[in-house]
C-alpha positions as CSV (number, residue, x, y, z in Angstrom):
1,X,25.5,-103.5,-8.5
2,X,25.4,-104.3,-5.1
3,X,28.3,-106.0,-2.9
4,X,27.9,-109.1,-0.2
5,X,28.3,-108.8,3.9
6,X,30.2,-111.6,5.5
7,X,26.8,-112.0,6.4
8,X,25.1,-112.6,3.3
9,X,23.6,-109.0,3.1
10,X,23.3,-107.1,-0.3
11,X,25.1,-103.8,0.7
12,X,23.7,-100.3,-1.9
13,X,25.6,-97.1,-2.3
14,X,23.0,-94.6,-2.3
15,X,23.6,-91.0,-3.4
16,X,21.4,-87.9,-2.4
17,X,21.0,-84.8,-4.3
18,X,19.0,-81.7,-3.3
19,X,16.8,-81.2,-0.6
20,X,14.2,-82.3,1.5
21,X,11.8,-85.3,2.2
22,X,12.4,-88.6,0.4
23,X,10.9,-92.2,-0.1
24,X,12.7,-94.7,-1.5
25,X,10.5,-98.1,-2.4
26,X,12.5,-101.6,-1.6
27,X,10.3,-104.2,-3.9
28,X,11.2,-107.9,-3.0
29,X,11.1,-111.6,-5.0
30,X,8.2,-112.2,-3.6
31,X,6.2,-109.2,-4.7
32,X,6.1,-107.3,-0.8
33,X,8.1,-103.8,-0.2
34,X,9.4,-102.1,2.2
35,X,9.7,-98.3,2.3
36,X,12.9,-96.2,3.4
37,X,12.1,-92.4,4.1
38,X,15.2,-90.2,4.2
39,X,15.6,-86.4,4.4
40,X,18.3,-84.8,2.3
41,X,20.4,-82.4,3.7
42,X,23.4,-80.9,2.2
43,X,27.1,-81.3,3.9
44,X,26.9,-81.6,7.8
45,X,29.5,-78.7,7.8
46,X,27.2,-76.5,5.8
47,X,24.8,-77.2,8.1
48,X,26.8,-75.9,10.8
49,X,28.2,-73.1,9.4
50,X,25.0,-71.8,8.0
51,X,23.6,-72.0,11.4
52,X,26.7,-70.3,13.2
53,X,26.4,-67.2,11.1
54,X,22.6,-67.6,11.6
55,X,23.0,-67.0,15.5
56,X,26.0,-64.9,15.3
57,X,24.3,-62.2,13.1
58,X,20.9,-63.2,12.0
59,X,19.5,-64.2,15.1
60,X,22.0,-61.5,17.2
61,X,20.2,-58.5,19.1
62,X,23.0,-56.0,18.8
63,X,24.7,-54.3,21.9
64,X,23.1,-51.3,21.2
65,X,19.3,-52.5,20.6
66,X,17.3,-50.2,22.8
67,X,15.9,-52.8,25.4
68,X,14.7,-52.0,29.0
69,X,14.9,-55.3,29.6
70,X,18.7,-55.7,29.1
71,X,18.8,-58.4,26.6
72,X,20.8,-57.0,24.0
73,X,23.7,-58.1,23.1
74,X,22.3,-62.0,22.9
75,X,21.1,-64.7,20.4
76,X,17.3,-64.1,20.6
77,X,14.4,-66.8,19.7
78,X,13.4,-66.5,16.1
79,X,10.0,-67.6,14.3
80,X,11.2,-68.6,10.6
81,X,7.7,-68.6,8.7
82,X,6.5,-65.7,7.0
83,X,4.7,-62.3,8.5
84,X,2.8,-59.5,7.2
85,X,4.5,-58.0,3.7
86,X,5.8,-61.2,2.7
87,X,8.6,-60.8,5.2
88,X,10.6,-63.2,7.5
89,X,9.1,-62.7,10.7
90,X,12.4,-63.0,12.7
91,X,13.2,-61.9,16.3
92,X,10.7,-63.0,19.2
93,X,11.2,-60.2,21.8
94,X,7.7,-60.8,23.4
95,X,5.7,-63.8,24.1
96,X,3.2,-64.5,27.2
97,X,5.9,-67.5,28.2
98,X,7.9,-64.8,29.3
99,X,10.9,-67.7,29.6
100,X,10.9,-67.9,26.0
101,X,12.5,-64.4,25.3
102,X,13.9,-63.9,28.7
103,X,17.3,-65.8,27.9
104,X,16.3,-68.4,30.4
105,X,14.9,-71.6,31.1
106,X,15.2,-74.1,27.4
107,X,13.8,-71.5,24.2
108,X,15.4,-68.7,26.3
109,X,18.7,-70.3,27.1
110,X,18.5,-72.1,23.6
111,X,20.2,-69.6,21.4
112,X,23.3,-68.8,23.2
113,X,23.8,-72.0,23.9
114,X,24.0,-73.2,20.4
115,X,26.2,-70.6,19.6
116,X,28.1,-71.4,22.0
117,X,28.1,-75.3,21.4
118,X,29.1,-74.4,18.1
119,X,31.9,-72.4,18.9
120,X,33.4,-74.8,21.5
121,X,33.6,-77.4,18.7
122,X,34.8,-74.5,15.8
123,X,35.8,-72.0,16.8
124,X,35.9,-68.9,14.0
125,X,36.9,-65.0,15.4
126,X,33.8,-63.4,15.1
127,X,31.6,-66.3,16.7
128,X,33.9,-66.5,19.5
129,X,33.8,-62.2,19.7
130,X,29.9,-63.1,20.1
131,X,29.9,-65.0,23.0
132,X,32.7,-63.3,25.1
133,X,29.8,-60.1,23.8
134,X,27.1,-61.9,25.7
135,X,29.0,-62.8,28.6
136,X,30.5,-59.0,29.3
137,X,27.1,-57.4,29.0
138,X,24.1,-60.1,29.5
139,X,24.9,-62.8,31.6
140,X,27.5,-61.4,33.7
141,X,27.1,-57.6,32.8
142,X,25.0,-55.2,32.8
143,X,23.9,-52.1,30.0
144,X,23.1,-48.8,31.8
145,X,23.0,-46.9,28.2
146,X,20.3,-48.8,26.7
147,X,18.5,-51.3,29.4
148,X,16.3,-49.1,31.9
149,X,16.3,-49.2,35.4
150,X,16.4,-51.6,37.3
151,X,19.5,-53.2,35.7
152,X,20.0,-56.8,35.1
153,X,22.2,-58.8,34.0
154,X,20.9,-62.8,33.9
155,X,23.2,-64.2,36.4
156,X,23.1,-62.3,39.4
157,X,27.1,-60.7,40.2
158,X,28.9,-61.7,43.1
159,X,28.9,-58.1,44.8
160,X,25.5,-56.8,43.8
161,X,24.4,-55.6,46.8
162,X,20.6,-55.2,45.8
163,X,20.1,-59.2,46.4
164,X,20.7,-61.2,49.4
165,X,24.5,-62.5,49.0
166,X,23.1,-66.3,49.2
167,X,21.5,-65.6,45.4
168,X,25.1,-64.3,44.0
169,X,26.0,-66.6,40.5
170,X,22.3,-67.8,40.7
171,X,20.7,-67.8,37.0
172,X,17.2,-66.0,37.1
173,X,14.0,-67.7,35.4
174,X,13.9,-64.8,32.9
175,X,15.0,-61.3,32.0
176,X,11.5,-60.6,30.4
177,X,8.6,-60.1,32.9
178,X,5.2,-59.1,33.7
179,X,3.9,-56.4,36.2
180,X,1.5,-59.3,37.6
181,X,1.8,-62.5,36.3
182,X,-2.3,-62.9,36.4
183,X,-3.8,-60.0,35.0
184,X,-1.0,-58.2,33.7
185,X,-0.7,-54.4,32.3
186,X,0.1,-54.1,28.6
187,X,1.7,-50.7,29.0
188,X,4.2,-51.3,31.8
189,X,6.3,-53.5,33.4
190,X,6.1,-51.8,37.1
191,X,9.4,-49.4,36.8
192,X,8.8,-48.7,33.2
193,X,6.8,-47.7,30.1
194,X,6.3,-50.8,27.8
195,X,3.6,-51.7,24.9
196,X,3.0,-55.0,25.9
197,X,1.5,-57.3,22.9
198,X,1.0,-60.8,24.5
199,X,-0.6,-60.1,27.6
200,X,-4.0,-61.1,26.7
201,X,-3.0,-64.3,26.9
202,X,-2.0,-64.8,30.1
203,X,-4.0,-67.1,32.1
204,X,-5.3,-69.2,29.5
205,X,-5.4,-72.5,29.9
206,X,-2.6,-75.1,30.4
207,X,-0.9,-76.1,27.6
208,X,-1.7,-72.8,25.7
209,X,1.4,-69.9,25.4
210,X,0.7,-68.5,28.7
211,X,3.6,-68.1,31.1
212,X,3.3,-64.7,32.3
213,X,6.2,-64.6,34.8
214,X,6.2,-61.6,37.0
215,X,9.3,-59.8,38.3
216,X,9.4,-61.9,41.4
217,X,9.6,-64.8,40.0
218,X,11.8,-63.7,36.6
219,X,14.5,-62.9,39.8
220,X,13.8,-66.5,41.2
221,X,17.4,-68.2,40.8
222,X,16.0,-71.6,42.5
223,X,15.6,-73.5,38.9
224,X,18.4,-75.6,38.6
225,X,17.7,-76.7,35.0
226,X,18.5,-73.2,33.8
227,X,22.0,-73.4,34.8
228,X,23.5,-75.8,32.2
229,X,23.1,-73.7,29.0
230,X,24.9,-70.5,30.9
231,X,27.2,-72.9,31.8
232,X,27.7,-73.8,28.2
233,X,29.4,-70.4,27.3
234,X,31.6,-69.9,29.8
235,X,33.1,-73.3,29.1
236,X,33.5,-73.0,25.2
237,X,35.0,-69.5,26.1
238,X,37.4,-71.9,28.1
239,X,38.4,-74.0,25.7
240,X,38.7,-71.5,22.9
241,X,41.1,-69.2,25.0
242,X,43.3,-72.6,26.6
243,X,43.4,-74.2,23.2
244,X,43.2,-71.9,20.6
245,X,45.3,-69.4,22.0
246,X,45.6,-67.6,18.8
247,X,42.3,-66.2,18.8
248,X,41.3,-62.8,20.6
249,X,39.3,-63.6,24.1
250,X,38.2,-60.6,26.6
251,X,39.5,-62.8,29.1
252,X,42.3,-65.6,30.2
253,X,41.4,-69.0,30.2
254,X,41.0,-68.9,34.0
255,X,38.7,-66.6,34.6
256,X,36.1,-68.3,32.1
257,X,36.8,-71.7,33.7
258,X,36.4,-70.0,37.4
259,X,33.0,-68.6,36.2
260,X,32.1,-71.9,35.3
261,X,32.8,-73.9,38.1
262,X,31.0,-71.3,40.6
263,X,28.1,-71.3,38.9
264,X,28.0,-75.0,39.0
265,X,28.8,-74.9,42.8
266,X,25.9,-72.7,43.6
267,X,23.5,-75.5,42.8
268,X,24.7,-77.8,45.7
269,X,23.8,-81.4,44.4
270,X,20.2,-81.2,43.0
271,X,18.5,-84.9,43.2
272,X,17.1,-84.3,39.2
273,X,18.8,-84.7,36.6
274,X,19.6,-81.5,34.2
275,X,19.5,-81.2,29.7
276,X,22.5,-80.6,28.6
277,X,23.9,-81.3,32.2
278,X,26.9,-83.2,30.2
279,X,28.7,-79.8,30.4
280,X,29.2,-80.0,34.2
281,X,31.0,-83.8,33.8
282,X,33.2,-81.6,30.8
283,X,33.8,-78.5,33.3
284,X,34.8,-80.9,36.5
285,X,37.7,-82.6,34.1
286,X,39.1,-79.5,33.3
287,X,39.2,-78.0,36.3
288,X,41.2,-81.7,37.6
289,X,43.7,-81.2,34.3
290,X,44.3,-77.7,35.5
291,X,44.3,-78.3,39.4
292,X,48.0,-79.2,39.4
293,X,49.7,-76.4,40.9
294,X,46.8,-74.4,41.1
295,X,45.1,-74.5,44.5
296,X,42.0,-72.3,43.6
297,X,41.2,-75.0,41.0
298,X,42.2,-78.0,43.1
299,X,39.3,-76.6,45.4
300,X,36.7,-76.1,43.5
301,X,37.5,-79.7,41.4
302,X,37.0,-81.2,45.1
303,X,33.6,-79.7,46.0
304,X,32.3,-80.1,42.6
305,X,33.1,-83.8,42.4
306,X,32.1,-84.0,46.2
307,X,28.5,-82.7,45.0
308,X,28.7,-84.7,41.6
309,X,29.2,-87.6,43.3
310,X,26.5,-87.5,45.9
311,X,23.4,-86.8,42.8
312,X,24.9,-90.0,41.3
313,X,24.4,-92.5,44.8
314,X,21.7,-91.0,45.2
315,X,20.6,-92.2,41.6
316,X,22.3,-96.0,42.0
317,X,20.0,-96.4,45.1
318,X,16.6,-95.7,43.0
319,X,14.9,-98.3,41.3
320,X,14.3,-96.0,38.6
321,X,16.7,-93.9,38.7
322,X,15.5,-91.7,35.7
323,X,16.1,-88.3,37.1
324,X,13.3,-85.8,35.1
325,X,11.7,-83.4,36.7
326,X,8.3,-85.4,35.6
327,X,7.5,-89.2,36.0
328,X,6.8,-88.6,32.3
329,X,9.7,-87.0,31.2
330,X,12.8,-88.0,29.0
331,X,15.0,-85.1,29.9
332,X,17.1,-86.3,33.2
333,X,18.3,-89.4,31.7
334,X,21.0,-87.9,30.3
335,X,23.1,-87.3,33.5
336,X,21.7,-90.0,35.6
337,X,23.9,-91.7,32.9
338,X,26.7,-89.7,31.9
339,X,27.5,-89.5,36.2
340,X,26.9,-93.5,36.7
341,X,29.3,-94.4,33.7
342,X,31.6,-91.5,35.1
343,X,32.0,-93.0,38.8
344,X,31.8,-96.7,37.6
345,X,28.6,-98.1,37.8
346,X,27.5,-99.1,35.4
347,X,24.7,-101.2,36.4
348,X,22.7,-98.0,37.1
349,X,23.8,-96.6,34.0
350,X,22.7,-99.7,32.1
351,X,18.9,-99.4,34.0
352,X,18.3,-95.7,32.5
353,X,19.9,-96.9,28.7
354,X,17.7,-99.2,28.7
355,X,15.1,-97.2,29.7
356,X,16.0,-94.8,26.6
357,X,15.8,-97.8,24.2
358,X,11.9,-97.5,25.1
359,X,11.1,-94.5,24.1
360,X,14.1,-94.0,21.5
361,X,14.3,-96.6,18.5
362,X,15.7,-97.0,15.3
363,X,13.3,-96.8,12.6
364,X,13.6,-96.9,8.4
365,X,11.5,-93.2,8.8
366,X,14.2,-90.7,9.5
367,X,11.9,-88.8,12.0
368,X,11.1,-91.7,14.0
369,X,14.9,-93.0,13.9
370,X,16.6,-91.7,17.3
371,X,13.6,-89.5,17.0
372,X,12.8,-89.3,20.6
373,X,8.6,-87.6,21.3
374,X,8.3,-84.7,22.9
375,X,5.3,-84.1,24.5
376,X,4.5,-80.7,26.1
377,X,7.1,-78.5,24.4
378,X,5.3,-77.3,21.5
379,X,2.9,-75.6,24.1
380,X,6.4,-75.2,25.9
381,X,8.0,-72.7,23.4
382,X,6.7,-73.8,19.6
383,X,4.2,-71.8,17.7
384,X,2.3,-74.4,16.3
385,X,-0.4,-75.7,18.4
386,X,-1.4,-78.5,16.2
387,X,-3.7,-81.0,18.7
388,X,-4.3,-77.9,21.3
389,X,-7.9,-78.9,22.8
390,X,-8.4,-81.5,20.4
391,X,-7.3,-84.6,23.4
392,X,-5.3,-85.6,21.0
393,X,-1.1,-85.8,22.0
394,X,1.1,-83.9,19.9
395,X,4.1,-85.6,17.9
396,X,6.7,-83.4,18.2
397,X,10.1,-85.2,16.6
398,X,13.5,-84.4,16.4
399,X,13.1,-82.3,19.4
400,X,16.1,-81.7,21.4
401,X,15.3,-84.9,23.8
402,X,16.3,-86.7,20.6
403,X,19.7,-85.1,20.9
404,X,20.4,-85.1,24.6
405,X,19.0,-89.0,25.4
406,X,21.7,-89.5,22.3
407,X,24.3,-88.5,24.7
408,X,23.5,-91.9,27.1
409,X,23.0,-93.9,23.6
410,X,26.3,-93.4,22.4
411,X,28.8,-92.8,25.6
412,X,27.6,-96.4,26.9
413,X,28.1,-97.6,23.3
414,X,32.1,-96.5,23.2
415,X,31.9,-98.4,26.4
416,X,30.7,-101.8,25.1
417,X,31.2,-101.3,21.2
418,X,29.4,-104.7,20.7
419,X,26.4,-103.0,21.3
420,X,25.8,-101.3,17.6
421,X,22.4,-101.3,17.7
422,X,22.7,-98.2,20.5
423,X,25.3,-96.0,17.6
424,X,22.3,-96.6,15.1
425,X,20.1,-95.0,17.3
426,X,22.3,-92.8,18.1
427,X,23.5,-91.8,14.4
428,X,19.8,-91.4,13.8
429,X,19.9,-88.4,16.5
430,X,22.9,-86.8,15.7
431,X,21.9,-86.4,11.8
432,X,18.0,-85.6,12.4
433,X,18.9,-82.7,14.7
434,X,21.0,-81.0,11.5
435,X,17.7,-81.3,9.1
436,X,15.8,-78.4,12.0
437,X,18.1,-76.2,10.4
438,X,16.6,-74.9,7.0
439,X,18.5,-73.2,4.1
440,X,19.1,-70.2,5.9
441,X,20.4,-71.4,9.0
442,X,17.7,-70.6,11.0
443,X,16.8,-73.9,13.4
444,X,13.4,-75.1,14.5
445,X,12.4,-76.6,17.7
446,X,11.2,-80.0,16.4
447,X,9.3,-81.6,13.6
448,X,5.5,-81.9,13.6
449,X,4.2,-85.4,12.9
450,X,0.6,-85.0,13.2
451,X,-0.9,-86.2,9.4
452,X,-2.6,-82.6,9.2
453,X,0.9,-80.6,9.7
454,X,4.0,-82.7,8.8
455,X,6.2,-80.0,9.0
456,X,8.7,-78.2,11.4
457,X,7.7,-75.4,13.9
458,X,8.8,-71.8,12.3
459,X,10.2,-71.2,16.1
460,X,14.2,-71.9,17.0
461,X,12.7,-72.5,20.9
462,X,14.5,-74.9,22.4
463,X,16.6,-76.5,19.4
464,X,20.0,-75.1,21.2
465,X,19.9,-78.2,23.6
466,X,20.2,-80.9,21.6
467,X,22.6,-79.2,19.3
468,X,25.0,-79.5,22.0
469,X,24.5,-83.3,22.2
470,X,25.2,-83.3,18.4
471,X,28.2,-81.0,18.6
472,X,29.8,-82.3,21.6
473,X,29.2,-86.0,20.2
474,X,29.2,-86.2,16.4
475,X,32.4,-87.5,14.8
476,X,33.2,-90.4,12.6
477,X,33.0,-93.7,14.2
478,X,34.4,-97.1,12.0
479,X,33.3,-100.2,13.2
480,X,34.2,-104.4,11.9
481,X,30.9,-106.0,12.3
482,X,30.9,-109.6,11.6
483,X,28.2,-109.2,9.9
484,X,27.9,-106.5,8.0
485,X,31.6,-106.2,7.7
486,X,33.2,-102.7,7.2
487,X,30.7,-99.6,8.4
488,X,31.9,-96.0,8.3
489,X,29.6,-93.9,10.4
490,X,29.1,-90.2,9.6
491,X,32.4,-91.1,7.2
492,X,33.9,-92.8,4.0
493,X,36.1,-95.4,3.6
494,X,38.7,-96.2,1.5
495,X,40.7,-99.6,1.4
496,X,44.4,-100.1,0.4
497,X,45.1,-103.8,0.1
498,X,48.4,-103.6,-1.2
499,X,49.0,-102.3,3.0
500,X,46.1,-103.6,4.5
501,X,44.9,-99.9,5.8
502,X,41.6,-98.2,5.4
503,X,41.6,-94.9,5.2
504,X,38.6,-92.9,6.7
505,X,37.1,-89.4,5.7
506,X,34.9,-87.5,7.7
507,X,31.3,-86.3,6.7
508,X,30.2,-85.1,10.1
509,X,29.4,-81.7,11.6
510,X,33.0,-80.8,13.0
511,X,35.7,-83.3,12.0
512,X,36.9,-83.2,15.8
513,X,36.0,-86.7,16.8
514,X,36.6,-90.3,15.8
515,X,35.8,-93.4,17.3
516,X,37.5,-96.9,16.2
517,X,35.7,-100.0,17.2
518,X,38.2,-102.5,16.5
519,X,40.7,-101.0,19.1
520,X,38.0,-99.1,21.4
521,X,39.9,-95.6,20.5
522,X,38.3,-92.5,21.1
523,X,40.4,-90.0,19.3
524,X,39.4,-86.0,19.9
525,X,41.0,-82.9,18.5
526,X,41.2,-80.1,21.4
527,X,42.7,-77.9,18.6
528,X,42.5,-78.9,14.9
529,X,40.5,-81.1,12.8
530,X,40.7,-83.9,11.1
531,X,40.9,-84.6,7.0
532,X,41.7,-88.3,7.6
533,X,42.5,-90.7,9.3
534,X,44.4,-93.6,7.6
535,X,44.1,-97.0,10.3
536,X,46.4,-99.8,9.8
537,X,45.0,-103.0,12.2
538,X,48.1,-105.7,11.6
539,X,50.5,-103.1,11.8
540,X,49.0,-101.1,15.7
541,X,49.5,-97.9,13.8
542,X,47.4,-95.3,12.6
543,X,47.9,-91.7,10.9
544,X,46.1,-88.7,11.6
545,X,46.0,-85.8,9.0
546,X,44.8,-82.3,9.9
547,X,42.8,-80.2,8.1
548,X,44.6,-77.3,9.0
549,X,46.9,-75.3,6.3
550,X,50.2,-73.9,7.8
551,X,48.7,-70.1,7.6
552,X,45.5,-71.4,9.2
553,X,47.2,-73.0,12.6
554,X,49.0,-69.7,12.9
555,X,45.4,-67.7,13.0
556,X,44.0,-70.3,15.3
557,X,46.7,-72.1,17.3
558,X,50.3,-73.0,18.6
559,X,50.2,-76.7,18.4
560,X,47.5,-79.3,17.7
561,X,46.4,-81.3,20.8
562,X,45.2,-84.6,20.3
563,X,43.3,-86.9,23.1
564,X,43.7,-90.5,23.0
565,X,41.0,-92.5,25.7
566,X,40.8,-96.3,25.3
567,X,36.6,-96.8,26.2
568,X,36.5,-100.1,26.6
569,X,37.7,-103.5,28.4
570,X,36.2,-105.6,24.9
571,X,39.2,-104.6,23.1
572,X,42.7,-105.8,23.5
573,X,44.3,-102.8,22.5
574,X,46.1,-100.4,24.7
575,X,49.8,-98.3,25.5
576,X,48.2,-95.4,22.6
577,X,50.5,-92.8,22.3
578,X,51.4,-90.1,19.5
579,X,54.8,-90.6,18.3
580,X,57.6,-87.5,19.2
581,X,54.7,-85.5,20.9
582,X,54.6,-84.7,24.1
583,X,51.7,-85.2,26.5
584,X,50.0,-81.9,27.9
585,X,47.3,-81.8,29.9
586,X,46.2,-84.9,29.1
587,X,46.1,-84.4,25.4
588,X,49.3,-84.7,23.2
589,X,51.2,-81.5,21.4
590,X,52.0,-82.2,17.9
591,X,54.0,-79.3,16.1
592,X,52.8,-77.8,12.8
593,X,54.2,-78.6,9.8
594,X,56.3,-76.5,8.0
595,X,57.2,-75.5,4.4
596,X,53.1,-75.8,3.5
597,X,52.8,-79.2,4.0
598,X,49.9,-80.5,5.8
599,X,50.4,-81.7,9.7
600,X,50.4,-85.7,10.3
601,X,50.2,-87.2,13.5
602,X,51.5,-90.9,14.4
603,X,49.6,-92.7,16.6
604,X,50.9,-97.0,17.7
605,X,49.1,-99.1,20.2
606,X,50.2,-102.5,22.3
């Protein structure tokens, strides 16, 4: 039996079981129906941990794979549909977009990326092992046993003396290459022997797999858009070794933070704006938190803020200030917004969201809802070339621009929480970049919706980039809509009205974030997540629970740190603090509990 909205709408629970595609029928009074199309997927947190021991051991190229290329020791692409014998057909090592399995550019960059977007959010030994693995001997390291000369490692070294000094913490466009990028050899790659098996289709025509990069360019380092997901690992290798200082890192927290913000700095302050450039605003706050009494990081917080700043004036003075490397594209909005809401303007901000609103909507068709198109990335890095020569566009959906231009969606809502049509959007993005993962963990790129295929593409390619918009956004967010009354995104609620409190549980990815629309809270767990959190309006309190077990914090952590940020001027609330802890770099310390019992944190508001 349904229940009644303040509004006068009938309000259905709905249960899923299984998975995959379904269609529910709404049939009216007046004999017309609607129809609902859902995809079931099981627990968000399944999702996620399927998919981090998919990269961390599925997908992994172990350190001592035989590559002349150097690129062991890395999260390679993978094509999930079936080969010869019946067999999953697994690791991509070659491909004629020589960017695709060169650990660069978007389906090279994509799988160490997610990884490490998943460890930044949860962190588990191994996975964390993984990425300080990649660092040491692929991006910042190189393998003399099993690469071949001449070594590479995929950002060039400060102190490799075989490159011009001005290219030093430069990412190159690929560690995979060509002899000649026109007409290449299939048996070697200039210094060495190497059965080539994509190089007949190299110079085919646009739009076709053919990228066939040679070593001059792989080397190029000018491509700022490759920088962000490098700049992903080094920052959740941060934040594991500051926060959960219980867990084994190959180095301190500084040195990960330091590698970070140089390789930042070597871009200057590029006019475009960058996928997944989110990471840099994430990066510049640490290194202000950590700049007190630290005069290296003081520094660089200066010149990256200094450069940060001058991309986003540059933006508020364009009348589109949409920032893609393409008049066409939908990948650039992300920062033009992220940086305009970061320095205050929000008029510029509010240009490029709406902006987003064109191309992203929310839709009763899962796909479609926060869906946003792709256009070119199937011939980009899918394997599916559904509408290739036909003149027809592809329909590429849930494709990672679905998950970055979610980023924009649902910052600017936290800032004007009136706005809900923007979270359902948003929601809509964040859960339709979980159903790329299949049953196995293995992601795809995007979702075909072209009648004839209706189905995702077999290849991970470029899926990494919007997982990070997922896992650095997800979280449970409660909102009081006059309307609709009581809505519990990503979450459950529970009332109590012998207290007056609701009690929320979270069903998202990571259980790190929450978001309260009544008082405009953002609440964020640096280290720990969250069971519940029980929310008392009348009474300005509200109590955290942690997930947590005593023997659990004292694997991971020495204290939980909790973030409070009030978003928004359209909410009264404000004075949020988190009673007996102390405040810590901007987060507060709450102690574990002892005896067994599990760790609660107080939290009262003005």
């Amino acid at each position: 039996k349904p229940s009644t909205t303040p509004g006068g709408y009938s309000r259905y629970s709905l249960m899923g079981s299984g998975r995959g595609r379904v269609r529910l029928v709404v049939s009216y009074s007046d004999d017309t129906a609607s129809n609902v199309h859902y995809y079931v997927l099981p627990p968000f947190p399944e999702q996620v941990k399927n998919l981090g021991s998919f990269y961390a051991d599925t997908a992994w190229l172990p350190r001592d794979f035989p590559d002349p290329f150097g690129r062991s020791a890395s999260v390679m692409p993978w094509d999930r549909s079936m080969c010869d014998g019946g067999k999953v057909c697994g690791h991509v090592l070659q491909d004629a977009r020589a960017y695709d399995v060169g650990l660069s550019d978007d389906a090279g960059g994509s799988g160490p990326l997610g990884l490490a977007s998943k460890v930044r959010a949860w962190p588990v030994q191994h996975e964390v092992e993984r990425i300080d693995e990649y660092i040491q001997w692929t991006l910042y390291g190189i393998k003399t046993d099993t690469a071949k000369a001449p070594y590479k490692s995929l950002q060039i070294m400060e102190g490799d003396m075989s490159v011009n000094n001005n290219t030093w913490n430069g990412i190159r466009m690929t560690m995979f290459y060509y002899n000649n990028a026109g007409s290449p050899s299939n048996t070697t790659s200039g210094h060495f022997p190497y059965h080539y098996t994509e190089a007949d289709k190299c110079g085919k025509p646009f739009g076709s797999p053919e990228w066939c990069m040679s070593e001059g360019m792989a080397n190029a380092t000018y491509r700022g858009f490759n920088y962000p997901h490098q700049v992903a690992s080094y920052w959740a290798m941060y934040h594991v070794a500051r926060h959960y200082d219980k867990l084994k890192t190959r180095m301190p927290w500084q040195w990960y933070l330091e590698r970070a913000a140089k390789t930042i700095l070597h871009l200057g302050a590029p006019g475009v704006g960058f996928m997944d450039g989110t990471v840099f605003r994430e990066v510049l706050v640490a290194l202000k938190i950590e700049a007190a009494g630290n005069e290296t990081f003081a520094n660089y917080s200066q010149m990256l803020d200094t450069n940060m700043q001058q991309r986003q004036q540059g933006w508020e003075h364009n009348p589109h200030p949409y920032g893609s490397e393409f008049a066409f594209d939908t990948t650039g909005q992300e920062e033009v917004v992220v940086w305009n809401i970061y320095y205050g303007n929000e008029t510029a901000a509010k240009n490029v969201v709406d902006h987003v609103l064109s191309y992203m909507r929310s839709s009763p068709t899962w796909v479609y809802n926060g869906g946003t198109r792709s256009w070119g990335d199937g011939g980009n890095n899918g394997k599916y070339l559904p509408t290739f020569q036909t003149g027809n566009d592809n329909r590429g959906n849930m494709h990672y621009r679905a998950g970055l231009n979610m980023i924009p969606l649902i910052e600017w809502y936290r800032l004007h929480p009136d706005d809900l049509f923007l979270l359902e959007i948003a929601m809509g993005a964040i859960a339709g970049q979980l159903a790329n993962i299949d049953s196995s963990g293995a992601p795809s790129m995007m979702w075909h919706a072209v009648p004839h295929v209706m189905d995702y593409d077999p290849h991970s390619g470029d899926f990494g980039l919007g997982f990070f918009g997922n896992s650095l956004e997800a979280g449970m967010y409660f909102v009081q809509d006059k309307e609709l009354g009581e809505l519990c995104y990503l979450c459950d609620v529970t009332n109590d009205s012998e207290n007056g409190s609701v009690t929320l549980t979270p069903r998202d990815t990571n259980h790190i974030n929450a978001f309260l629309e009544p008082i405009a809270l953002y609440i964020q767990a640096e280290a720990g997540s969250f069971a519940s959190v029980e929310v008392n309006l009348a009474k300005h309190m509200l109590e955290v629970t942690f997930s947590e077990t005593a023997d659990e914090v004292h694997q991971l952590f020495s204290a939980f740190r909790l973030k409070l940020t009030k978003t928004s001027k359209d909410r009264s609330a404000s004075g949020f603090t988190v009673q007996g802890a102390s405040l810590e770099r901007g987060a507060f310390e709450v102690e574990p509990a002892s005896g067994g019992a599990m760790t609660k944190a107080t939290v009262t508001w003005k």
